[in-house]
C-alpha positions in Angstrom: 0.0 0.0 0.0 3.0 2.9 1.2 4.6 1.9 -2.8 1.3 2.6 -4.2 0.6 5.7 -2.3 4.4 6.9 -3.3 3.7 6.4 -6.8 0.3 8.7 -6.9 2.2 11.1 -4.8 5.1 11.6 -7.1 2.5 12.8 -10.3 1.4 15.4 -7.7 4.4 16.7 -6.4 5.2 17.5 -10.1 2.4 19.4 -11.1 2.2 21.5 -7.8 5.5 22.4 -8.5 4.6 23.5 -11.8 3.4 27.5 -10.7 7.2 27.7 -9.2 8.1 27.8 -12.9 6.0 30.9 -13.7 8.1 33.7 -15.7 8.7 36.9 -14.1 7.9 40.2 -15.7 11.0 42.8 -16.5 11.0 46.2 -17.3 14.0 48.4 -18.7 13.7 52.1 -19.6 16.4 54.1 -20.7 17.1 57.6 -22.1 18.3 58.2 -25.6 20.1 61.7 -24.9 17.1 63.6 -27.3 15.2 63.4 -23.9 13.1 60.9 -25.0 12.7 57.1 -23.1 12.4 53.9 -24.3 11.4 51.3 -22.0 11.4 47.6 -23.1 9.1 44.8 -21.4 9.3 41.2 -21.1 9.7 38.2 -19.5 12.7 36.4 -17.7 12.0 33.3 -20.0 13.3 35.5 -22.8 9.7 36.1 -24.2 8.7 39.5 -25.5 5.4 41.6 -24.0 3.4 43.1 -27.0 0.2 44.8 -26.6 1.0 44.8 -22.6 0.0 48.0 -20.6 3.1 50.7 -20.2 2.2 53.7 -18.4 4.1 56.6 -17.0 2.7 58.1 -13.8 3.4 61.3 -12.2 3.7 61.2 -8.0 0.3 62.8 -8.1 -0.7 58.9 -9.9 -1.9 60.9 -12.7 -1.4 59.2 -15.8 1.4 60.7 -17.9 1.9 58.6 -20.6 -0.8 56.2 -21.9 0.2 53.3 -23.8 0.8 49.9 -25.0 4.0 48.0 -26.1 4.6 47.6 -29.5 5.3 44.9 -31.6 9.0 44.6 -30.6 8.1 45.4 -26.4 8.8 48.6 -26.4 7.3 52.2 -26.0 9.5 55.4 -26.7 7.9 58.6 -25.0 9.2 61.9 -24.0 10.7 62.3 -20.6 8.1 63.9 -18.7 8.6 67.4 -16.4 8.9 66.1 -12.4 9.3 63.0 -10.8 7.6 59.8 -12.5 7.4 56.3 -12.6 6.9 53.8 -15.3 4.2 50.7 -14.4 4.8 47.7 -16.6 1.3 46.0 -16.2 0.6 42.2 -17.3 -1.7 41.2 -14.8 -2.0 40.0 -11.4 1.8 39.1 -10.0 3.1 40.7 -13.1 3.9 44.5 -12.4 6.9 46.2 -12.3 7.5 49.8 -12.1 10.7 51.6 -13.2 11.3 55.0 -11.0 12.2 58.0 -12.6 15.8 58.3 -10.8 17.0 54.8 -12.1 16.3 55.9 -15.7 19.8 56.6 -17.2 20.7 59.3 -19.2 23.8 58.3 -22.1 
């Protein structure tokens, strides 16, 4: 009885252990020197982000920027006046935001 039970239990260890390999979401904004930003999104399994949200939000959460990536992840705005922060948004347990300060001028 115990070998049977150890061979059902092994099946479920396996797929419980399958959300552990879930893909985390990145974000990387950088400035071009024209004042302009372009921040690319994706995943840590290598996999691009089109058509997910990218906004830039002011401190006062007033949207800055409203957009979606393109087709090659990215989104190239102007750098807005005051202190900001970009929100990479692909749902639930996938958000990332990108402060103003860490966005790196040339």
């Amino acid at each position: 009885m115990k070998h049977l039970i150890r061979r059902l239990a092994l099946p479920l260890l396996i797929l419980a252990a399958g959300p552990a390999l879930a893909h985390n979401p990145m974000c990387e904004c950088d400035e071009k020197g024209d004042g302009e930003i372009t921040c690319k999104g994706g995943f840590s399994d290598g996999s691009g982000a089109p058509g997910v949200t990218l906004d830039v939000i002011g401190y006062d959460e007033q949207v800055l920027v409203g957009g979606k990536l393109g087709d090659d992840s990215t989104l190239t705005f102007k750098r807005p006046d005051g202190e900001f922060y970009v929100l990479f948004d692909a749902g639930p347990g996938h958000v990332v935001e990108v402060d103003h300060a860490d966005i790196a001028a040339p």
